[in-house]
Wavefront OBJ file of the C-alpha trace (Angstrom):
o trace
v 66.358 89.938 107.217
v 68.613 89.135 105.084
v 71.108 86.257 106.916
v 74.191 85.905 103.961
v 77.248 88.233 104.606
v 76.780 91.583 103.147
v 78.336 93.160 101.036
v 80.761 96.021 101.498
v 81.583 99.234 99.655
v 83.416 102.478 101.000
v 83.130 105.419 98.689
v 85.826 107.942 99.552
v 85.993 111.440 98.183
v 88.851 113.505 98.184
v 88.602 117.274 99.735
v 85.572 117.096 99.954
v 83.412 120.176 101.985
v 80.857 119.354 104.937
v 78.555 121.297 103.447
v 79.528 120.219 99.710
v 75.816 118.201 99.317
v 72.576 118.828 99.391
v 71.949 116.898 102.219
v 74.218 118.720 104.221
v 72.994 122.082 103.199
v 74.930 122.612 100.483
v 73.630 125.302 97.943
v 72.682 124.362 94.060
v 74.728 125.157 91.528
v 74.220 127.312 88.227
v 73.430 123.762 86.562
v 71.287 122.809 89.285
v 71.437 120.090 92.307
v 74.964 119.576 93.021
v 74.670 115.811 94.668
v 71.089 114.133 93.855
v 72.455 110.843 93.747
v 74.062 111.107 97.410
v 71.089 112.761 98.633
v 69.118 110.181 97.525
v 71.051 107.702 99.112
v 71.014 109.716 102.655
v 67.088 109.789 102.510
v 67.157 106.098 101.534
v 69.731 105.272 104.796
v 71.862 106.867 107.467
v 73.493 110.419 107.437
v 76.040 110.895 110.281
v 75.780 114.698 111.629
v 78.948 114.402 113.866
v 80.915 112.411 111.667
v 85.488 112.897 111.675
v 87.929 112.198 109.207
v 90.994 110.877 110.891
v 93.265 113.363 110.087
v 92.614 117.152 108.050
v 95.152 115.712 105.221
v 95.093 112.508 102.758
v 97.658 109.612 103.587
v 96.873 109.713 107.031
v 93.736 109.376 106.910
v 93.871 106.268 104.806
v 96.606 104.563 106.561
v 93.825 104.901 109.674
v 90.886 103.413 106.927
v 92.968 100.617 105.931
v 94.085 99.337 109.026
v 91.550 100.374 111.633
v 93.997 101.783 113.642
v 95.192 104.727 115.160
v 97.280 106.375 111.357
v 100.358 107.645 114.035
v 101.225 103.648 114.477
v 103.199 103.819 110.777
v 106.300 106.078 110.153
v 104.474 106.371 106.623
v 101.508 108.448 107.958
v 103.852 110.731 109.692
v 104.002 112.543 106.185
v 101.537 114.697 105.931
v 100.534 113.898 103.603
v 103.121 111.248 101.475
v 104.451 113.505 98.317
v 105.452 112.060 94.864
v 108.733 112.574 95.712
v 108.607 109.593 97.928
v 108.177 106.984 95.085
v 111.966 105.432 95.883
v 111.293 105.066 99.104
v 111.021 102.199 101.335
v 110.091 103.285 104.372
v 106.918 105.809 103.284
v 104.019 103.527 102.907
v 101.643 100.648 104.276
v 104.096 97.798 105.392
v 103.061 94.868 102.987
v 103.137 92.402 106.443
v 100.274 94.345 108.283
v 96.751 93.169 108.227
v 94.537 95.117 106.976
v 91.047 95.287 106.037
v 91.179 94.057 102.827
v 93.169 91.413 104.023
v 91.305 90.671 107.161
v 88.280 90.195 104.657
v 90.117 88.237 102.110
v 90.881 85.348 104.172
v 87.709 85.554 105.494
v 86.398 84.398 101.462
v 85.776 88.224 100.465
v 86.831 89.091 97.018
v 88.245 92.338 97.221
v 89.519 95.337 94.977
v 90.352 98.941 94.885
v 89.015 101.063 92.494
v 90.937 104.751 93.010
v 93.851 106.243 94.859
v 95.892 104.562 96.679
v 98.367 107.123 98.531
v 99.661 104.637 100.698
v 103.200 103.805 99.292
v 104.942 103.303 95.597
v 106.006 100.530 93.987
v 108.027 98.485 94.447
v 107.957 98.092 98.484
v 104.311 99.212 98.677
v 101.039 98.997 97.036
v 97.599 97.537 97.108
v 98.288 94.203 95.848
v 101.040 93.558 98.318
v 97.855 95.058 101.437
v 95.296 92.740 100.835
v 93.636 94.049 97.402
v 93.307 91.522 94.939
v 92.457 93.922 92.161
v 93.385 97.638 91.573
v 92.995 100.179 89.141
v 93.643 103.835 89.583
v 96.574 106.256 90.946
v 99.326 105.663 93.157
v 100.114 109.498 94.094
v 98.344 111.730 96.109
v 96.745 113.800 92.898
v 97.099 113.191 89.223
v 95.654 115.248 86.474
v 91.996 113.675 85.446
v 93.003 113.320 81.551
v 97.016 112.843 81.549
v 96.466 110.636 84.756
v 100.586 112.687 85.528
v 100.907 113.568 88.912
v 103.124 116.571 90.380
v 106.479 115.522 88.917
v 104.961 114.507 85.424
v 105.059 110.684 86.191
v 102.609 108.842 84.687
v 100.463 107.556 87.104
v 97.554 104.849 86.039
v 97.490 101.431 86.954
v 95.947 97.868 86.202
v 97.520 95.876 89.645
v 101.024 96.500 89.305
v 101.756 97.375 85.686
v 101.250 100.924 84.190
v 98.609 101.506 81.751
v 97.481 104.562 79.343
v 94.471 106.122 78.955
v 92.900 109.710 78.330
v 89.914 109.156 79.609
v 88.334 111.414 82.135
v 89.406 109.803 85.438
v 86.389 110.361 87.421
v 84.099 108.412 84.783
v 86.899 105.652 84.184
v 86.657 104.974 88.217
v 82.990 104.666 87.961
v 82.852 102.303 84.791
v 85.569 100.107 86.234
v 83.522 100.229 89.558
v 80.617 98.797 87.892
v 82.262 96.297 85.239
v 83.634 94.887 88.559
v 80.563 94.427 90.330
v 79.014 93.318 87.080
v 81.381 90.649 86.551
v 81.408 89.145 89.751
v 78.140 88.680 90.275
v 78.156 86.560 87.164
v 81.187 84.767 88.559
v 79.903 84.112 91.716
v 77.747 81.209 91.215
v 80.718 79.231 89.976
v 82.945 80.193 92.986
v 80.158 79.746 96.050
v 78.485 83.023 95.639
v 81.417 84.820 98.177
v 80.596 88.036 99.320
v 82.659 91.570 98.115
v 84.386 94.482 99.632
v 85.107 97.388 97.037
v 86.703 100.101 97.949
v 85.890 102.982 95.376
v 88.667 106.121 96.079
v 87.618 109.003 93.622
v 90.225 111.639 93.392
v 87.354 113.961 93.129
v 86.971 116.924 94.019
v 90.788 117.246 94.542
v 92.559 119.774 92.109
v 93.107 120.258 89.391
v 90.422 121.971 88.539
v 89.203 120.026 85.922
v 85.339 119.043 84.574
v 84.847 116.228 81.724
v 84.695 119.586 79.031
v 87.938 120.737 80.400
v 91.058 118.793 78.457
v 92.111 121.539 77.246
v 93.444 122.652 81.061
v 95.605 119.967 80.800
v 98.726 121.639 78.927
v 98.390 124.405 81.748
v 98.363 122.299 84.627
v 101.397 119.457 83.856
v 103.865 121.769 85.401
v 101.194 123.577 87.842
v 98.861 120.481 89.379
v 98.336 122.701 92.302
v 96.283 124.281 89.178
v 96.713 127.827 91.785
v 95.514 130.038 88.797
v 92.803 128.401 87.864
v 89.348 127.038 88.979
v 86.177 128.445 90.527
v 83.059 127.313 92.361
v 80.965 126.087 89.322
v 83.928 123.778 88.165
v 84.116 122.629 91.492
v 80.466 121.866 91.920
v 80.258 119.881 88.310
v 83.300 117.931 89.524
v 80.952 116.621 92.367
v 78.513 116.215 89.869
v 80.599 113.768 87.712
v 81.181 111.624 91.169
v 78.174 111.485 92.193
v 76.951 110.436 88.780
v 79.039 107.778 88.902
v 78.313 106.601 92.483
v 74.350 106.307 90.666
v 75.512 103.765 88.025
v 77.242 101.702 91.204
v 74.106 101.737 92.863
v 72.464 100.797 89.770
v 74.928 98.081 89.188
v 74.088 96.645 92.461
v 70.437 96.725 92.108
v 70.474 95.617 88.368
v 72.608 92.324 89.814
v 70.111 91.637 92.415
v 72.597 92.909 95.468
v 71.423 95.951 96.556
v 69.391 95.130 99.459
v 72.382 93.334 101.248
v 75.252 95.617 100.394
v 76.654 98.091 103.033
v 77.275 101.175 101.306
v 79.304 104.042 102.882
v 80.637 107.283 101.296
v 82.316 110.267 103.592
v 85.727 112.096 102.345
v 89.289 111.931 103.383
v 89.273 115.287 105.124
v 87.857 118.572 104.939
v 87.539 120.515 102.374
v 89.904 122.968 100.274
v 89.657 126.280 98.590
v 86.314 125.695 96.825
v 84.864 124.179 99.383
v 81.639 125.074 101.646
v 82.271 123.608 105.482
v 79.349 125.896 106.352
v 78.877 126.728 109.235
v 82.120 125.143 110.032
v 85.659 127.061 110.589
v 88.719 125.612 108.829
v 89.444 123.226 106.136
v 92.055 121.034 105.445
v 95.544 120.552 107.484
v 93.179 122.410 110.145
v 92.062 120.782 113.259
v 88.971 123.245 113.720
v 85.985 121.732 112.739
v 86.111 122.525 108.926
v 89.573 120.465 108.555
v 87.937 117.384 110.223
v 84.020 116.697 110.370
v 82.698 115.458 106.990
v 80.030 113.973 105.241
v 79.032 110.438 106.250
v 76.414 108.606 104.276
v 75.435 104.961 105.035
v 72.567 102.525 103.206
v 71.955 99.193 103.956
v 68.512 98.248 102.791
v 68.338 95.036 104.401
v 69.256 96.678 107.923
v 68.889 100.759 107.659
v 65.822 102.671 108.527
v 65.878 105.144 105.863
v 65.537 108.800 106.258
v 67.411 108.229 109.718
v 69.956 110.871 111.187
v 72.491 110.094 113.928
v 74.501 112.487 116.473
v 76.838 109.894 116.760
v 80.604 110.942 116.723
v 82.832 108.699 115.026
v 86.400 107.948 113.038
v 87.101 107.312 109.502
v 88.592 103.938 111.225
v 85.548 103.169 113.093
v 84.252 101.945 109.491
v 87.064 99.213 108.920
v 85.615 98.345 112.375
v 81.870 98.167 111.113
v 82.888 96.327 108.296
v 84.514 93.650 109.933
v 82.069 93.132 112.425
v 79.210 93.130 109.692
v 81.123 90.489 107.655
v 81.751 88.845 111.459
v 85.633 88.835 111.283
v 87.547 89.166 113.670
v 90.621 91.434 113.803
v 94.267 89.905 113.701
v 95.165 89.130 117.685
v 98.598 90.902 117.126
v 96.672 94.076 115.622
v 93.784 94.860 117.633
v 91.705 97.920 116.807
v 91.475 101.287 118.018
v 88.150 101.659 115.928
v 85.000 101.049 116.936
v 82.195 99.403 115.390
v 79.407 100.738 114.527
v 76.926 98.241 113.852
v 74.712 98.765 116.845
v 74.074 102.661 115.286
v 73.356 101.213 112.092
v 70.738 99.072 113.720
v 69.039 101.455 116.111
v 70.119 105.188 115.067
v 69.010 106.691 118.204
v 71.754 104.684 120.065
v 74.692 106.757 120.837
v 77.939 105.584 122.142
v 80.602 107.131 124.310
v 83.705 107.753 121.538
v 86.315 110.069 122.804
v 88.160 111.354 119.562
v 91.666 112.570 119.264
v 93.455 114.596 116.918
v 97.323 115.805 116.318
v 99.245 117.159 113.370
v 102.686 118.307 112.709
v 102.069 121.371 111.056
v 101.170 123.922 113.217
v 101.683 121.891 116.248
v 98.182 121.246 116.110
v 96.528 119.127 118.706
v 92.091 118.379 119.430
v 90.476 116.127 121.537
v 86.408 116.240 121.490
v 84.308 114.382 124.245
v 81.039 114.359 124.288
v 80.055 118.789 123.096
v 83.226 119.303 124.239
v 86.635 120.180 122.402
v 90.151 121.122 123.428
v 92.297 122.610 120.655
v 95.969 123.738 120.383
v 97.372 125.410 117.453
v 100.950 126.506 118.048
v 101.202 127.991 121.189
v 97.806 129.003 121.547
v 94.770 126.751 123.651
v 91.200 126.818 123.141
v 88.078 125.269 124.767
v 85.132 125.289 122.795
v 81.279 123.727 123.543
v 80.464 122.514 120.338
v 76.622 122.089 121.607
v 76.770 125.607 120.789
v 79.249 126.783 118.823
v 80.029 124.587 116.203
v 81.739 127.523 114.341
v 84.485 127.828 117.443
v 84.502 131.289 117.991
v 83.880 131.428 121.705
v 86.817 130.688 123.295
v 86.091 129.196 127.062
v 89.588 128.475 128.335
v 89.393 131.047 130.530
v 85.974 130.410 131.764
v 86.396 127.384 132.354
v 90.337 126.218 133.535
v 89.270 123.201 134.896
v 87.844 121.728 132.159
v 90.468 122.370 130.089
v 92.929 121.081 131.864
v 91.248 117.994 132.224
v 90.825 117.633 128.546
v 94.631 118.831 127.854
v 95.648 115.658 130.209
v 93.153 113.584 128.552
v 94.959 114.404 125.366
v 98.312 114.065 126.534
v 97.193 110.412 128.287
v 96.071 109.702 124.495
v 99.193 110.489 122.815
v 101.555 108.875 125.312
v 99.712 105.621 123.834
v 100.999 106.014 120.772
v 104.335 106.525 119.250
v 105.922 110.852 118.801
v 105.685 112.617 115.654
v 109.026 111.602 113.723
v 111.181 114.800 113.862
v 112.073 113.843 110.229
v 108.602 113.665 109.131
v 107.650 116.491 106.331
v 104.825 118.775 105.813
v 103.644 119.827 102.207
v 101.698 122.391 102.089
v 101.620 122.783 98.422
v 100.750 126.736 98.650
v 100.786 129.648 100.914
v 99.807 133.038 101.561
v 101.678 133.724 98.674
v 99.228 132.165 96.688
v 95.695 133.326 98.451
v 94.958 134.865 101.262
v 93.761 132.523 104.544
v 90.411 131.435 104.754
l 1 2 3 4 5 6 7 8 9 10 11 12 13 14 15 16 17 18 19 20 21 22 23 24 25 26 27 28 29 30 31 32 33 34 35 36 37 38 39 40 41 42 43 44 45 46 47 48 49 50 51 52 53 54 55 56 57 58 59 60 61 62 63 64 65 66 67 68 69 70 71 72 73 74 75 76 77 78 79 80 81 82 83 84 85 86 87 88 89 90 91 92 93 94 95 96 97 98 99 100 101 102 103 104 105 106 107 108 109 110 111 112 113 114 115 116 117 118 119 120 121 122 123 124 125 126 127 128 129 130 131 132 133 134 135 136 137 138 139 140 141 142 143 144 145 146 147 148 149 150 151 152 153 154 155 156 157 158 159 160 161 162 163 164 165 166 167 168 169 170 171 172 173 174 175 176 177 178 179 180 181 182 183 184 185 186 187 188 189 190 191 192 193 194 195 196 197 198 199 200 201 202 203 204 205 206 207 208 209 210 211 212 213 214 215 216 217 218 219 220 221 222 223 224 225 226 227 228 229 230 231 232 233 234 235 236 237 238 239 240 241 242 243 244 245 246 247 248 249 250 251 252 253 254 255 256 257 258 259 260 261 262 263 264 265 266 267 268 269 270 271 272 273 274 275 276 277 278 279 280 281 282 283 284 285 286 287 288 289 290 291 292 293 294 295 296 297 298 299 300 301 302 303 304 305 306 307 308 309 310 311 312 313 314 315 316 317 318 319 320 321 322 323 324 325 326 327 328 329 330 331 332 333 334 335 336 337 338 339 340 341 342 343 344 345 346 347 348 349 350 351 352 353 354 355 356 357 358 359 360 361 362 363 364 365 366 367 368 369 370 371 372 373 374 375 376 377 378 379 380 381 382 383 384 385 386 387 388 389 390 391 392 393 394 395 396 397 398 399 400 401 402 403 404 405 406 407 408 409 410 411 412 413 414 415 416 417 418 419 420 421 422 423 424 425 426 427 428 429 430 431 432 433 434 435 436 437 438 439 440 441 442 443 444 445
């Protein structure tokens, strides 16, 4: 095995559905396999069955990702999720003075860039190169429009570091390319700097809205006042937009093996939450701002040649931050003393996929007064007013409601939850919710 540091790339996708990919059952489209590349990359590693997303909306969830910790910590991930509106403030994003994992990694001897969204903060109190990036390119907002690159108030929205930049090029494929040029021109640096290891963090904004495919530009005078794009779309757009990621995730992997760094890179992808309108959570209820299943469990895909069986499945539940955790411990760095973790490695499931460990996982949101705990097949919901106890060993879609059943049990997991979220600091009561569309709009799902 392989001794040198590996290393490390998250791939984050944005709305995605559990049961988007082929390798999570997902259906072909009219063009044909919706996600080779990713299933590929499952049968050649790890695919998590029981996988969470910190939190069923954006900013949150990547607060949790960049910090390992729990997201409810920061005012800034209060907001669910952080709106363009927000760009003058300086109190709505990732404090520049908290370590973080690209940080943590960094002055370990890591070189380290994002690729993607950000959604963490604007300029000039926040931003990547103030949280331990020391490259960026992509979006600061929460959605932009994939050939304008103008979020929801028409700002322009593309950056190189710090300074703006223009460009019409399909966003998607200008992640990818940069992803690779990167990669590319680091590994012909690194002989000249002591051959230091890499963390890349690759955010697509894909398959977010608007609805927009490479042969689509001309949706682009339709959606600058409308990003929401509520008129427009379908399932086949949606699918090719997968397409174009996971396109591009094949010419990273093919960067890596092309530069000789395949075998000892750590390679996950999962998504940010659950999915949207388009989406297939199959047979999962929900999607995202929801704390039922569909709002929360997503896709999580792992290779690491040099350590992976592949073709191997595991149970295991886990946290979006449990990978900051991984990733530290596979680079062995430790966390900042001041800042310990709330995630959890996990290294020893990478190593041995039939090893399962104990994780509790805890859930709360401000819209709907939502609250979810699971342990073990176990999980306690509360949406508004109403409480729920559901065996997810058998009813993963959460229709059989056991509170009554079984009182005890839910009682015990309602103080379990409450014993969680005394640990950590109240919702804000001037924290916002944006919704961004309403019954109004579409009928629930």
């Amino acid at each position: 095995m392989n001794t040198a540091r590996p290393n490390l790339i998250f791939i984050l996708a944005d709305d995605l559905g559990f049961a988007d990919l082929g390798c999570y059952g997902g259906r072909d489209a009219a063009f044909g396999p919706v996600s080779p590349v990713l299933d590929a990359m499952a049968a050649r590693g790890l695919r998590f069955t029981q996988g969470y997303a910190n939190s069923s909306v954006c900013s949150p969830t990547r607060f949790a990702l960049i910090t390992g910790r729990w997201q409810y910590r920061l005012r800034g991930a209060a907001e669910e999720p952080i709106a363009s509106a927000a760009r003058t403030s300086g109190t709505l994003g990732l404090p520049p003075q908290h370590p973080t994992l690209p940080s943590l990694l960094r002055d370990a001897g890591y070189r380290t860039a994002l690729v993607g969204k950000w959604h963490l903060g604007f300029p000039p109190a926040f931003g990547p190169l103030k949280s331990g990036y020391e490259e960026y390119f992509g979006p600061m907002a929460g959605a932009v429009d994939y050939f304008s690159h103008k979020d929801s108030r028409g700002n322009d929205d593309l950056w190189e570091g710090e300074t703006p930049v223009h460009s019409d090029e399909y966003l998607t494929d200008a992640l990818s390319k940069r992803a690779v040029q990167t990669i590319e021109r680091w590994a012909a640096q690194a002989p000249t700097r002591g051959n230091p290891p890499f963390m890349m963090s690759l955010h697509y904004t894909a398959p977010h809205w608007p609805w927009e495919t490479r042969e689509d530009r001309h949706v682009v005078e339709g959606t600058k006042n409308n990003l929401f794009h509520l008129d427009g779309g379908n399932i086949e757009t949606y699918r090719r937009m997968i397409h174009h990621m996971d396109e591009g995730i094949g010419q990273v992997l093919a960067a890596l093996e092309r530069t000789g760094q395949l075998d000892n890179t750590l390679v996950v992808f999962t998504s940010d939450n659950g999915g949207e309108r388009f989406s297939d959570n199959w047979p999962l209820v929900g999607g995202k701002m929801d704390l039922t299943e569909g709002g929360i469990r997503v896709p999580y895909i792992v290779q690491w040649p040099a350590v992976i069986r592949p073709g191997s499945t595991s149970a295991q539940h886990c946290l979006t931050m449990d990978w900051s955790a991984t990733f530290l411990d596979a680079a062995g760095v430790a966390p900042h003393p001041s800042y310990p973790l709330d995630g959890v490695s996990l290294l020893p499931v990478l190593k041995d996929p039939s090893k399962l460990l104990h994780r509790p996982l805890y859930w709360r949101m401000k819209h709907r007064l939502q609250r979810a705990h699971r342990d073990g097949r176990w999980k306690y919901l509360k949406v508004e007013a109403h409480e729920y106890l559901f065996d997810l060993g058998t009813d993963e879609r959460e229709r059989a409601n056991l509170a009554r059943k079984e009182p005890e049990r839910l009682a015990a997991m309602r103080t379990a939850w409450e014993q969680w979220e005394a640990s950590v600091p109240p919702i804000p009561e001037d924290a916002n919710v944006h919704l961004g569309f309403g019954l109004a709009d579409m009928p629930s799902r």
